[in-house]
N, C-alpha and C positions, 0 to 999 in steps of 0.2 A: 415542553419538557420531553416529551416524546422525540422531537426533529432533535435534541441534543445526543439524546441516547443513539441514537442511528448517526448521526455527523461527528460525533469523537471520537467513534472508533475509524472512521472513515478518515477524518484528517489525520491518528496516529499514523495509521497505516501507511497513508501516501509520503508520508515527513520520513516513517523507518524505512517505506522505500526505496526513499529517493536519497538517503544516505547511506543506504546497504548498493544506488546504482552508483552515485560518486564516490564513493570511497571502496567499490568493487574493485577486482583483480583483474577482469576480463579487458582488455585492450585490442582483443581483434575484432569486436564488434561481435560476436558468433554467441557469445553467452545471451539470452535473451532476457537473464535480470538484471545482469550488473554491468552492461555495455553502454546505457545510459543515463542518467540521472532521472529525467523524467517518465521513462519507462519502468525503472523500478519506481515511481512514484506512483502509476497506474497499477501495477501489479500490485501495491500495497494497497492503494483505495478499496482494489477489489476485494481483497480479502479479509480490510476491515469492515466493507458492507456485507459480506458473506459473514463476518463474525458478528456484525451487528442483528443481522436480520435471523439470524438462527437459535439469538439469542432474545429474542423477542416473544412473550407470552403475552397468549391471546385471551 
């Protein structure tokens, strides 16, 4: 129950990622969220395991 609570905020993350990197506006490659789909899909992960784990009580 606990690995859920840390992995679904982490896979929203990566999925709003990686559709905030495909369906971004950046085209010259230079925006470093939304130049490529699986880059925003790392920058989401990240941030759903920073929301995961900040939100976690000990």
């Amino acid at each position: 129950m606990k690995a859920l609570r840390i992995l679904a905020p982490v896979l929203i993350g990566a999925i709003l990622g990686a559709l905030m990197g495909y369906f971004g506006q950046c085209t010259s490659g230079t925006c470093p969220l939304t130049s490529t789909w699986w880059r925003g899909a790392i920058y989401g992960s990240v941030l759903g395991t920073l929301f995961a784990l900040s939100s976690i009580r000990s």
